[in-house]
N, C-alpha and C positions, 0 to 999 in steps of 0.2 A: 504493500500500500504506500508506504513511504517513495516519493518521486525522486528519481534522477535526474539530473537536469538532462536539457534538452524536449523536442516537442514530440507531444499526440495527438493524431488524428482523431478528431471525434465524428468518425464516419459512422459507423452505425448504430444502432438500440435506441434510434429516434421516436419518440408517437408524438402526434400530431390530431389538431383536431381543430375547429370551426370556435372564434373565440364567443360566438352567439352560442353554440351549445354547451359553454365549458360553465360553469354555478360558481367556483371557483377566482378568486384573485391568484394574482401574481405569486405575492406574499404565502397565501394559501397553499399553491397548489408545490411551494419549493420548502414545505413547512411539515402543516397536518396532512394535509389534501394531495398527497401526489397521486397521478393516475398508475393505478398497479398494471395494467395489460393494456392491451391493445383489442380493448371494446369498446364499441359508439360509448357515448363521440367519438373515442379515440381509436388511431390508425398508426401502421406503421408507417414511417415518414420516408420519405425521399430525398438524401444530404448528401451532396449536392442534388440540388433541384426545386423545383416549384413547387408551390401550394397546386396547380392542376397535374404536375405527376405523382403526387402521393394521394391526390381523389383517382388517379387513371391505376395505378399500378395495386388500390382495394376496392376496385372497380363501382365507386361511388359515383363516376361515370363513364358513358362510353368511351374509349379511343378517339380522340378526335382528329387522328391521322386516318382514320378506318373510313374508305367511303364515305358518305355526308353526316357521320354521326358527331362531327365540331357544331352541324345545326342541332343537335339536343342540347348541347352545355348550354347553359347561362351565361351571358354574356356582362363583366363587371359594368359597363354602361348601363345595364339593364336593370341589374339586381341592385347597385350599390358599393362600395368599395369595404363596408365591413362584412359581406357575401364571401368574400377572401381576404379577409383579416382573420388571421390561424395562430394559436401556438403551437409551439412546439418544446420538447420534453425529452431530456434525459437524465439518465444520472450517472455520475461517474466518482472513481475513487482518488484521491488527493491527499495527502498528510503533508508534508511541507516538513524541511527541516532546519536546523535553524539557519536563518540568514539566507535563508531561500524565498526567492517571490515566484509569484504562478501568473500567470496572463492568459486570459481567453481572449480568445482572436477569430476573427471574424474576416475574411479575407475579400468580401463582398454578399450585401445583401440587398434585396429589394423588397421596400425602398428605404423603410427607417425603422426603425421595432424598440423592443424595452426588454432588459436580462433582467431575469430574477434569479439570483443564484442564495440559495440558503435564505431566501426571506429579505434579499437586498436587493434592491433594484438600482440598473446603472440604464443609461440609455442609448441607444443606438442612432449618430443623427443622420439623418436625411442622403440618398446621394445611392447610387447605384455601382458606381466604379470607385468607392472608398473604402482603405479599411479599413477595422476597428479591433484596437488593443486596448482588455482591460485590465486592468492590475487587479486581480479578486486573492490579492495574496493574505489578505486580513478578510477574507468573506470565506473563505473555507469553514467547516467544521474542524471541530479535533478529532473527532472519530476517524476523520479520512473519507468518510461516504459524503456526498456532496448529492444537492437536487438542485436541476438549472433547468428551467424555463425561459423561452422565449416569444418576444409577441412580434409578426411581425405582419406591419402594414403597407396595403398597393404603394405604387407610385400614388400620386395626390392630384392628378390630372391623366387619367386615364382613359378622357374621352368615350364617343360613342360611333357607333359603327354606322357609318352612311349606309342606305338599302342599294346605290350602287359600288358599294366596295372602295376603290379609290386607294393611290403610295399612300399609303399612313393614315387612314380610316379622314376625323377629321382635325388629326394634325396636333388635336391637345395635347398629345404623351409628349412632344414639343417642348414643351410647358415646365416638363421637368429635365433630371439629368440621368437620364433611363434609355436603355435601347427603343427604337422606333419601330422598327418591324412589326411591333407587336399588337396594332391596329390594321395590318395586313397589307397586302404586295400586289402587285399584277402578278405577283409569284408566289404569295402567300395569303394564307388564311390567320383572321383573327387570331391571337393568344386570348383565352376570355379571359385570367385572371391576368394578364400585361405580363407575366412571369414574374408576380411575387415569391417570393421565399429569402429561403436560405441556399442564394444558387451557385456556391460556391466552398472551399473547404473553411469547418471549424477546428480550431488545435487549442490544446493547453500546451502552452512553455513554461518550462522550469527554469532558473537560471540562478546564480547567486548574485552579490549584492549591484553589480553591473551586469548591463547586456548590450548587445551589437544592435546598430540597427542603421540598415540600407546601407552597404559597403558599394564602392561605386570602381571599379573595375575600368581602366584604362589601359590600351597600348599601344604604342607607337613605334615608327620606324625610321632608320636611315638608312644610308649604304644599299640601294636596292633592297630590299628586307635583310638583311643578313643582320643589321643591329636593331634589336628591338628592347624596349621600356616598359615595363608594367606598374602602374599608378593606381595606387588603392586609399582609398580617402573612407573613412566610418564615422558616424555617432556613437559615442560610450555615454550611459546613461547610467547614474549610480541613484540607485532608489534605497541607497542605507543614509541614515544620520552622522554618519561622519566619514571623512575626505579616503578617497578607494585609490592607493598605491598599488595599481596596473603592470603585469607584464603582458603586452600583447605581442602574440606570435601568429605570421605568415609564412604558410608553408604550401607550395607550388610543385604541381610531379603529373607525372603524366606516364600511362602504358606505353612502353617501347616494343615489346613483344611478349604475345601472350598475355600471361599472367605477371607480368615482370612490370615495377612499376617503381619509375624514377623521380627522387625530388630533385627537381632542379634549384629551387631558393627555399631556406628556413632561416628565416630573420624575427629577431627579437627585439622589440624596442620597450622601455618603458614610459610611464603617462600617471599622473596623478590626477584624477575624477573630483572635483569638488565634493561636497555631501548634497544631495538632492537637487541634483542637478545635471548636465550632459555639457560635454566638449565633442568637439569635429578634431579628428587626429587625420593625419596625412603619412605614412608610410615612407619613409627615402625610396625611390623609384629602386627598382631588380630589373639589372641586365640581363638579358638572352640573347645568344649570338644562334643566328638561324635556327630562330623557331620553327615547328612545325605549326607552316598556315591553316589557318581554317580555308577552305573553297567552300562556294555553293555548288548542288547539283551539277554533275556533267562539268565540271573544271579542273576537278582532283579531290582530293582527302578530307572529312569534314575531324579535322587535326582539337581533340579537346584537352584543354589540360584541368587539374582539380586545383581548386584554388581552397586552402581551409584558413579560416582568422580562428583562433581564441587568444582569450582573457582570462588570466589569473590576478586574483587580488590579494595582496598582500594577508599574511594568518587567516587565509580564506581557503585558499586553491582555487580550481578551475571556476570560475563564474559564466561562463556562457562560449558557444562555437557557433561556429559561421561556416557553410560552404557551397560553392558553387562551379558547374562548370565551365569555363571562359577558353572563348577561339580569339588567337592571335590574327586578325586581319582588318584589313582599312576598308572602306566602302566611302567610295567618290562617286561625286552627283554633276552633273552640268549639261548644258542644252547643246546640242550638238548641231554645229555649223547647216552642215549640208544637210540635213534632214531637217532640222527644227524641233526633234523629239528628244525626249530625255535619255540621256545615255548614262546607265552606271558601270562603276569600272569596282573590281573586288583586288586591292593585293595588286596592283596597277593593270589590268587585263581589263579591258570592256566585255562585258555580259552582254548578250542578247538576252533577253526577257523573252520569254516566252511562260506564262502563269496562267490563275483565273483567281476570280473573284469570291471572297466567303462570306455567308454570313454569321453563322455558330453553326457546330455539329449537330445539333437537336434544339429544337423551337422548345421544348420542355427543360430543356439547361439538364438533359441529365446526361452531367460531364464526367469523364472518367480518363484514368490514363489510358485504356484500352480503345477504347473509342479514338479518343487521340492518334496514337500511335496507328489504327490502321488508317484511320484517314490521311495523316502526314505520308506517310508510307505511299501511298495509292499516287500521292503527288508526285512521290519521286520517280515509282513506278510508271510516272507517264512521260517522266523524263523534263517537268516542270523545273521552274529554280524560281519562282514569285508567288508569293500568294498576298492581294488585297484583302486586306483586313475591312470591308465596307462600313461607313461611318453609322448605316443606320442598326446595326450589329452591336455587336461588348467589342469592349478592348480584351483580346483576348488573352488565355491564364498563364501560368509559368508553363505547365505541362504542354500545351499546344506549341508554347515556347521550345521547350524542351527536344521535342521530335521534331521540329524545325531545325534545329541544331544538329541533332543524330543524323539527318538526312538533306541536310544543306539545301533549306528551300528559302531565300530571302524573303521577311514580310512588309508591306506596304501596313503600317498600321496607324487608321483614320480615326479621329475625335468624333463624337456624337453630335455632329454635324450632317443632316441631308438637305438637298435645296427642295425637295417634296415639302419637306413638314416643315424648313427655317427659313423662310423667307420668298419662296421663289416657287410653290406647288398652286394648286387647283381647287378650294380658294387659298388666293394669299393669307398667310399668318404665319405668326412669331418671326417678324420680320426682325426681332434681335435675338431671336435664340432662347435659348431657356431662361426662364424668370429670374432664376438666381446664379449670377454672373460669377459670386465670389466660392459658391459651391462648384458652379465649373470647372474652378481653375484648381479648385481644392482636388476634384478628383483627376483632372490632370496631371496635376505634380505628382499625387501619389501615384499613378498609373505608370508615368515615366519611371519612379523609381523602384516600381515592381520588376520593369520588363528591362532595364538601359543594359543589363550584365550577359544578355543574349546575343551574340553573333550574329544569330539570324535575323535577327530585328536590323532593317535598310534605311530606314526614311517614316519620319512621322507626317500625317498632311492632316491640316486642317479639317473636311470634311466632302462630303460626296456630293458635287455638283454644286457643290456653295463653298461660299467665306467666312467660316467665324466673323461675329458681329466684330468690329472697330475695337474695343476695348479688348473681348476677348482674344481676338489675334494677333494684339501686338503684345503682349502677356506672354502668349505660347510661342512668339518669333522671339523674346524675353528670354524665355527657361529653358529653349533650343538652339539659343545661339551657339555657333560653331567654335572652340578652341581655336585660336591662328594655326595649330598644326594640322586643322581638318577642310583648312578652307578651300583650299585649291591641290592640285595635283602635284605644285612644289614643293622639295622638302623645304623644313624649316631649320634653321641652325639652332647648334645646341644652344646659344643664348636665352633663347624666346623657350624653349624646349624647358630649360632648368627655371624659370623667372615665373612661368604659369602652371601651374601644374594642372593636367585638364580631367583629373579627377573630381577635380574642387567643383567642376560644373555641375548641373544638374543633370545634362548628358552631355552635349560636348564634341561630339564625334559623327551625329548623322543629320543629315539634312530637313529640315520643316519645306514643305510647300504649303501655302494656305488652303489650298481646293483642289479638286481631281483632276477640273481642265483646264489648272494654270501652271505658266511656268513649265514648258516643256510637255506637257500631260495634252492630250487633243489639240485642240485651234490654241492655245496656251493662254487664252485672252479669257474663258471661264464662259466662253458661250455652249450653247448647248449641242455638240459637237463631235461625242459619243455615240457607240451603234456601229450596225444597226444590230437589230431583234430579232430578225427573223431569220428563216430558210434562205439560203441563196441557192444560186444556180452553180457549181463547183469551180468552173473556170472563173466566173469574175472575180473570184479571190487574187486571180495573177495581171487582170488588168490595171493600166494605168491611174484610171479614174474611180477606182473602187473605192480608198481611203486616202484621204488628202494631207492625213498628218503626222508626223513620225512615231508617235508613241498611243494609241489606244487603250486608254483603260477597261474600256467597256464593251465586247461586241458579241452579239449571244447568238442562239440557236434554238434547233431542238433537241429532246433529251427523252425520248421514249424508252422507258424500260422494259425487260425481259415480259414474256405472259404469265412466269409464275410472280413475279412481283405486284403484277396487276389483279390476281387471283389471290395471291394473300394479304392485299392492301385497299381490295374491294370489293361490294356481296356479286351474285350473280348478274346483276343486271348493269353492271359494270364493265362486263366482259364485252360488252356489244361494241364493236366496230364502227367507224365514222362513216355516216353517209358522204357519198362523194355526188355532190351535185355539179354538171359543166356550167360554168358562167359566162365562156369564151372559146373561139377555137382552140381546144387542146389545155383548156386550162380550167381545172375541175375545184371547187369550193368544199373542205371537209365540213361537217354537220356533227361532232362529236355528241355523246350522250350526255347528259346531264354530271355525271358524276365525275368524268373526263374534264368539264367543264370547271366544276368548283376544284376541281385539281390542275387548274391553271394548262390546261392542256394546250399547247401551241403546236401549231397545223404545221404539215410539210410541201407544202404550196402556198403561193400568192396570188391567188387568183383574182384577187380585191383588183388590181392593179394589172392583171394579165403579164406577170413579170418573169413566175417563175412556177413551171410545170411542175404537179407533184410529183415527190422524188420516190413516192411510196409508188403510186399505178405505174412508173418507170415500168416495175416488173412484173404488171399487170394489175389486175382488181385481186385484192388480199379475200380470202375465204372466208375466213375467222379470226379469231384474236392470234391464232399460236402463228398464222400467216402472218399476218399485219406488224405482230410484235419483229416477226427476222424482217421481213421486209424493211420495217424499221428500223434495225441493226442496219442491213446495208447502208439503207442514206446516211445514218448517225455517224459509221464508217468511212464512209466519202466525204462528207461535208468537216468533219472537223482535220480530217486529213488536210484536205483542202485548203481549210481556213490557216493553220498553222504553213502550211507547204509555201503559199501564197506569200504570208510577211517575211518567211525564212528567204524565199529567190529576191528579195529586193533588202536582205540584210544591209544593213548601212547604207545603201544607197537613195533607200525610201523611210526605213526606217529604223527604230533604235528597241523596240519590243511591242507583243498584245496582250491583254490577259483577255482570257474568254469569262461573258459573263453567264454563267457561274460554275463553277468549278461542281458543285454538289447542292441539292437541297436540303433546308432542315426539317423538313416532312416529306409526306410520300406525295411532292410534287410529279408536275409529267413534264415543264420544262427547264433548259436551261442545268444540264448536270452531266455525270460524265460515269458516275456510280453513283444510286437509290439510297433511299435511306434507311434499306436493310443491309447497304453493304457490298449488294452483287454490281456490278460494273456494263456499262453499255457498251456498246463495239465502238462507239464515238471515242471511250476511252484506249483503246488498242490503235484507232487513227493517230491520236494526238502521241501516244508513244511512239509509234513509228514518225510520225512526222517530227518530233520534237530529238529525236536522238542526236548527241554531238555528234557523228559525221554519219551524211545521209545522204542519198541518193534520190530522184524524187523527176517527176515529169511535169513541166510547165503546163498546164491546162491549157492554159491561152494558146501560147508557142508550139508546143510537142517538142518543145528541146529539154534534152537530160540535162538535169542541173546535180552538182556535187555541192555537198553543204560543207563545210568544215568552220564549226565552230569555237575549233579547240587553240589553243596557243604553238599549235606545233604544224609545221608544213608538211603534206602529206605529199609522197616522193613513189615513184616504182608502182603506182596502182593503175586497174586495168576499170574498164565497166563491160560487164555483157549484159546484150541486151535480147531478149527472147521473146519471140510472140507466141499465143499459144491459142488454136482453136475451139472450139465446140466437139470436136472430133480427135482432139489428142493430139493433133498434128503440129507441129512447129513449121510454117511458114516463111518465117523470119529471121533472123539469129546477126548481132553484130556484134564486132567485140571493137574496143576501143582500150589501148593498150598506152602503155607507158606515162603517164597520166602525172602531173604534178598540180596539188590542189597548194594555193598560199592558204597561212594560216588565217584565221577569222574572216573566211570569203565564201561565199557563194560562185560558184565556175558552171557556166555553160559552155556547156561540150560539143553537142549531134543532136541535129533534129531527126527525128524517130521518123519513119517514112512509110511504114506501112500503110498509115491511113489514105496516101497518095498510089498505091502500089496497084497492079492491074487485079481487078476482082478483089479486092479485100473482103472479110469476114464482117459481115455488120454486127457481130459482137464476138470480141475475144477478149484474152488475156496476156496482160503486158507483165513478163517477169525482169525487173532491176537487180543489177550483182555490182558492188563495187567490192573489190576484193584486191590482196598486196600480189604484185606480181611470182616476187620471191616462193611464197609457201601457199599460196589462194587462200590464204584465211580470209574469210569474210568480214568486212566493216560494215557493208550495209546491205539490207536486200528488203526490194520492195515489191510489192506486186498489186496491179493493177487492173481492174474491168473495164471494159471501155464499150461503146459504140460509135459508130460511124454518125460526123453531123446531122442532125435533125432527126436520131435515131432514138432506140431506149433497148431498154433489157430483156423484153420480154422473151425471146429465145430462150429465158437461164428458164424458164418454165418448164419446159420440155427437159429440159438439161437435167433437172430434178430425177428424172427415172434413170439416168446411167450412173449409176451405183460404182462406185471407187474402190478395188481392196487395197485396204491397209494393212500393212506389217506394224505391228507396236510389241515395241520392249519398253518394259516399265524397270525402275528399279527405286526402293523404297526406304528410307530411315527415318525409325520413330523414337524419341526422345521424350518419353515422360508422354503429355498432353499434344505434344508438336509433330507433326507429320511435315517428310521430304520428300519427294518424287522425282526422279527424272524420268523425262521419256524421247525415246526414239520415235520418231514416226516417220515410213517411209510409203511413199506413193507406189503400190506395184502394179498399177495397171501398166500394159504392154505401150511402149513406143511405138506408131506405127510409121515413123516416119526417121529415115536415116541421118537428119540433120537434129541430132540430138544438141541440149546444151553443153555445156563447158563442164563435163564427167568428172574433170579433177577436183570440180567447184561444189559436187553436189551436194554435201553434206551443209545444214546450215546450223551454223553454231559461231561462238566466238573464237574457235582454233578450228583447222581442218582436222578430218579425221573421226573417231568414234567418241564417242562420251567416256570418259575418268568413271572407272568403281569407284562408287563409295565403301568403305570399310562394313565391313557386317549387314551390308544391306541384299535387299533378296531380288534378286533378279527375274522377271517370267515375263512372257514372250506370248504376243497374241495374234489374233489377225478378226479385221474386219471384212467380211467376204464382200463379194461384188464383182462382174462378169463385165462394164465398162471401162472405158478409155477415155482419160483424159484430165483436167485439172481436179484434186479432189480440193470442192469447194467451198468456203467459210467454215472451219473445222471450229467447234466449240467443243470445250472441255467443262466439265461442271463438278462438285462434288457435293455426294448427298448423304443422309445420315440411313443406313439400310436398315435401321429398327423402326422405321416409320411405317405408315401404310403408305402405299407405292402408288396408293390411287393420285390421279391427274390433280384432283383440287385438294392434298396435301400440299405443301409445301415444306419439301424435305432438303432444300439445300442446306450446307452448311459455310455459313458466313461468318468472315469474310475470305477470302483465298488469295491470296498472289502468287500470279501467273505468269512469266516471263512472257508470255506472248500468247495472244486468245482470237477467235475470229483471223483463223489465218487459213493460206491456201497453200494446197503445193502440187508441184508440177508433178508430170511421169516420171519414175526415177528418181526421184527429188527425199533425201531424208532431213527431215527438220528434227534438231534436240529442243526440247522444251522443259522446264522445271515450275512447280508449283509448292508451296507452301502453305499450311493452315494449323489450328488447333483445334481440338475435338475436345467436351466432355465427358465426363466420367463415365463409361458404359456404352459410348457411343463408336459405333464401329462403322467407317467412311465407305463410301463405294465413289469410283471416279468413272464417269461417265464422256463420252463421246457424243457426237452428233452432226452433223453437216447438211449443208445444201444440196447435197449428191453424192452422201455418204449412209449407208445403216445405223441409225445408231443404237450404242451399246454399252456396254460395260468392260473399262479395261482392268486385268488382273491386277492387285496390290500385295 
């Protein structure tokens, strides 16, 4: 019972309950009166998370991601703001020894509430992105058993929901300093309680008579990086009655290999703490000669090292530690000449940008690091390096922090600023932003100094599509001014270097813009200049006049998911298919269902405008939902290929990056996402990884010329391209090779215009295979493969194509570790050649070395085959994995999410063998089955 210092998570043994039904005070209920179980009123609670996921999760009401069951909840407009006014309730054990204090801490709530701990109440004020530390070191018991209650109440302007919907319902959540989404989106539905709670972590810390607080992590460079500085500036806080004789120590180490793990600096300095009071200490800066860098994505190494502080008090010992992980690297911002787009550079290398836009992992805040981690993951997986943090979202947690760092994804992260609800929406209001200007800035500050010690954090901006009102943005240009060592791409001399120490700032090191489209961002002038929204047609992504300006923050799509995510995210009459109505010659108007509707479902034609032919009937009129849904993988497939392919051939030349909007939704949206909000991934997500790969191969839509990407810092020398056509009937018509090849480094090279579509009788639908591969050893760097038809053409041939059945050869091999499944697989195309001009046989294998796949150690090997009597390309191969203790019937839903897959929705030629790897975890009892399927394939089940 007695505590050690350091902190606890007070993640579970929550109840909760409705404070209209609670008879009970505060006082009361942390006194005589605590609730014994979790009986009405009381429930168990959901920490982190909302007052409406702890009524969803003891089904007090429906799902309101499930189908139109969001129209059953009560909506806080409706009901009243004490409707979700909730305590909540734990207890926990505590003794305290001497000259020990305790802190409950509160890392973010919405929006303000009241602690009752032991019969004390402290209060919680106002404010959405602030936190809260309380000293309850004199409110303990003696006993050690402790009862804490909490009360906590809406935002205080929560607004009411227009009966046409509307960005940000009508605009009051505004009003306060709370995320806005939560009145609802052209992409989103209501939050009814605005996501009140506790949506964030609770801890008790333990410390003795000093403790740390917001160590601020600096480092800097000269001599091309080889000399680098690390600057660490703290608050020490003595909450004893008399003056605290301090030795504090920093000590810095990082893994070399393995298990192997080096300190590079342990430094001791001492510091005497007044009695009841805090100093600011500054650290003598610690040299490292050739650190290892942090990169983002696709650049190199995401290099971390451990940073740990403690504090020892004199006849005390240890009084409190400190640690975090910190990447050695610089992140430069400026508008780049010849484009006009904002260009950043990491570690002195310019970045192409290539990202999408977030707004939280789950509209119910039920945050976790799991969650986290496969969502970051997914981004890396697509070969992403940016993700926009949108202003009308949270500033988001350390943890999403976190795996942004593990996996080097750079974040744009936006102030609670939208031009919808601050000044500039439908109707105008809160043309200055939130009522209370001096709580903005309050959770501002705090917010920078939650997140500044992250790597991955790029750039702060004022807010999305607007400017912080006058006051509040020259405040936030204030607490983000630059260090002289971070202002420009000059080094600075050690003079300036030793005279400022840029710890001391409150960040210091990355760049503020006020708004999304100023300053390098769209037209940079802040007009409305983003987009577009919809479906294109695939090639104008490479035309001239598609977008005008060198950097895009915003340009979306659509985003249909799989048919069992539609099946397990809505009732039967949900499955029905969009009426396709014609408007125009050859340009048909979808009619989706009602429930497609309130799930923001966006169309895959323009027919409003006769602009853009749906990309769905391409391959004819869909069946049913399970048609519709692949049908819809193909476009998803092509179009974000496309869109990515597009900005990458006009690298530097047009522009400097895009994020797509939206990377994912936080409900079970239909558009704008790239994987659902169960986790399974769309084919648009497998485009945007092949499109987004550092070096890549790719075909100009517009032109028909091969273009070589190479994004990387290193000039590629000695490489070949082949280039393969392939028909309906197996046959290779085509074949060039293009040899001896040298790509500069961070360039886009056009090579060869591809000529078959010019060629005597061409195929009005085939298949385009891309090889860029090293001359030396043919390992493969890039391969792409491509559907085409002939101008003024479509797909519908692949209709028929469906009945020639492909055999597959597949070798699986498997390693299970605890919960964690590894799979590799071969997959090889064995239908027969029929045509003597095979491709480049040395090259067949694709993978990232020639040759066959590496045994893994102890893992089991077995060998299968998919039967089939046809010839020819085996078509969008899907892999799935599902839980085989489930019932098998169709309107189960037995996948098991999430999965990462090296490569999914892929094709491969005659002859052709593809290695693939996938990873996942399973629960306890649960035994996987990994499944197959294709456009012109059996599908099946592959041995494990």
């Amino acid at each position: 019972m007695e505590k050690r210092l350091g902190k606890t998570v007070l993640e579970e043994g929550w109840l909760a309950a409705r404070k209209s039904d609670v008879r009970f005070s505060g006082v009361e209920l942390t006194t005589s009166h605590p609730p014994a179980s979790a009986q009405l009123p009381w429930m168990e609670a959901v920490i982190p998370g909302t007052v409406l996921a702890t009524l969803v999760k003891n089904k007090q009401v429906p799902d309101p991601f499930y189908g139109l069951q969001n129209e059953a909840i009560l909506d806080i407009g409706d009901s009243g703001r004490e409707y979700y006014t909730f305590w909540f309730f734990r207890k926990f054990d505590c003794k305290l020894l001497k000259n020990q204090h305790a802190y409950l801490n509160f890392r973010a709530i919405n929006y303000s509430g009241e602690v009752f701990l032991n019969g004390h109440k402290e209060l919680l004020p106002k404010g959405m992105f602030r936190r809260h530390s309380i000293d309850v070191s004199n409110l303990l018991n003696p006993d050690g058993e402790n009862l804490l209650a909490v009360l906590i109440y809406p935002p205080d302007h929560p607004g009411h929901i227009p009966p046409q919907g509307g960005q940000g319902g009508d605009h009051e959540i505004g009003k306060d300093v709370a995320t806005q989404y939560v009145e609802g989106w052209d992409w989103m539905i209501p939050i009814r309680d605005r996501n009140t709670g506790i949506w964030d972590e609770v801890s008790l810390c333990i410390t003795g008579p000093v403790k740390i607080v917001d160590p601020h992590l600096v480092s800097t460079f000269f001599d091309n990086y080889k000399r680098s500085y690390l600057y660490t500036t703290l608050d020490l806080e003595n909450k004893s009655s008399s003056d605290a004789a301090c030795s504090i120590q920093i000590q810095v180490g990082h893994e070399v290999e393995g298990d192997t793990f080096l300190i590079n600096h342990l430094q001791t300095q001492e510091v005497v703490v007044p009695a009841m009071s805090s100093v600011q200490y500054s650290f003598p800066k610690l040299f490292f000669y050739k650190p290892d860098l942090w990169w983002p994505n696709g650049m190199g190494k995401q290099s971390l090292y451990n940073v740990e502080i403690t504090v020892d008090v004199q006849d005390h010992g240890e009084s409190d530690s400190w640690s975090q992980h910190f990447g050695f690297r610089r992140i430069e911002s400026h508008i780049d000449k010849p484009t006009g787009g904002r260009l950043f550079k990491v570690n002195g290398e310019p970045i192409f940008i290539r990202g999408g836009n977030w707004i939280v992992s789950d509209g119910l805040l039920r945050l976790s690091k799991e969650r986290y981690k496969a969502d970051i993951r997914f981004h890396a997986d697509m070969n992403f390096n940016m993700i926009r943090c949108w202003g009308g979202g949270i500033s988001e947690r350390p943890e999403f922090y976190h795996y942004c760092d593990i996996y080097g994804i750079l974040v744009w992260q936006e102030f609670w600023i939208t031009g919808d609800v601050d000044g500039r929406g439908d109707p105008l209001s809160n043309v200055n932003g939130p009522l209370d200007h001096p709580l903005f800035l309050l959770c501002a500050r705090d917010t920078i100094k939650l997140l500044r010690n992250h790597p991955s954090l790029a750039l702060w901006v004022g807010g999305n599509e607007q400017v912080p009102p006058k006051d509040l943005n020259e405040a936030l240009k204030e607490y983000l001014k630059l260090h002289p060592q971070f202002k420009d791409s000059s080094e600075v001399n050690d003079s300036i270097e030793t005279s400022v120490d840029p710890s001391q700032y409150m960040d210091g090191t990355r760049i503020y813009i006020e708004g999304s489209m100023w300053d390098g961002f769209a037209d940079g002038k802040g007009d409305f200049s983003d987009g577009p929204y919809e479906i294109q047609t695939p090639e104008n992504f490479f035309k001239d006049d598609f977008y005008a300006y060198g950097f895009n923050p915003e340009v979306g799509s659509v985003g249909m998911p799989v048919a069992a995510t539609i099946r397990a995210t809505m009732p039967p009459e949900g499955w029905t298919i969009p009426l396709f109505q014609e408007q125009c010659d050859g340009y048909f108007k979808e009619v989706p269902n009602p429930i497609w509707t309130y799930h923001k479902y966006i169309t895959y034609s323009n027919a409003k405008s006769c602009i853009v032919r749906d990309q769905i009937l391409l391959y004819g009129m869909p069946t049913d939902l399970d048609d519709f849904c692949l049908k819809a993988q193909l476009a998803n497939y092509i179009q974000y290929r496309a869109l990515l392919e597009g900005w990458t051939s006009r690298m530097w030349t047009k522009y400097t990056g895009v994020l797509i909007w939206k990377n994912m939704n936080p409900w079970t949206g239909l558009r704008g996402q790239f994987y659902d909000h169960l986790l399974d991934q769309t084919a648009g997500f497998y485009g945007c990884r092949c499109a987004a790969e550092p070096i890549h191969i790719q075909l100009n839509l517009a032109t028909f010329f091969v273009e070589v990407v190479n994004t990387t810092s290193v000039e590629l020398s000695a490489v070949a391209i082949e280039a393969s056509v392939w028909d309906l009937q197996g046959v290779s018509p085509y074949r060039y090779v293009f040899d001896n090849l040298t790509v500069p480094l961070k360039t886009t090279l056009s090579t060869f215009e591809m000529k078959y579509p010019k060629s005597k009788d061409p195929e009005p639908v085939y298949f385009l295979l891309l090889k860029l591969y090293r001359i030396s050893d043919h390992s493969m760097l890039s391969r792409n493969l491509y559907w085409l038809y002939l101008p003024d053409g479509d797909y519908k041939l692949l209709e028929p194509y469906r009945q020639n059945k492909i055999p597959l050869g597949i070798t699986s091999q498997t390693t299970i570790t605890g919960s964690s499944y590894k799979i590799k697989l071969q997959i090889e195309n064995k239908s027969k050649n029929p045509t003597s001009q095979s491709p480049f046989l040395q090259n067949n294998i694709v993978s990232a070395s020639s040759g066959t796949q590496e045994r893994l150690p102890d893992a089991k090997t077995k060998v299968s085959e998919i039967n089939g009597t046809g010839n020819g390309v085996a078509f969008f191969l899907h892999l799935s994995v599902h839980d085989s203790t489930k019932d098998q019937d169709a309107s189960v839903d037995t996948r098991i999410l999430p999965v990462h897959y090296s490569d999914n929705y892929f094709s491969i030629v005659p002859g052709e063998v593809m290695n693939l790897s996938l990873e996942f975890d399973v629960s306890v009892g649960i035994k996987p089955r990994l499944m197959i399927d294709g456009w012109n394939v059996e599908g099946g089940e592959v041995p494990l």
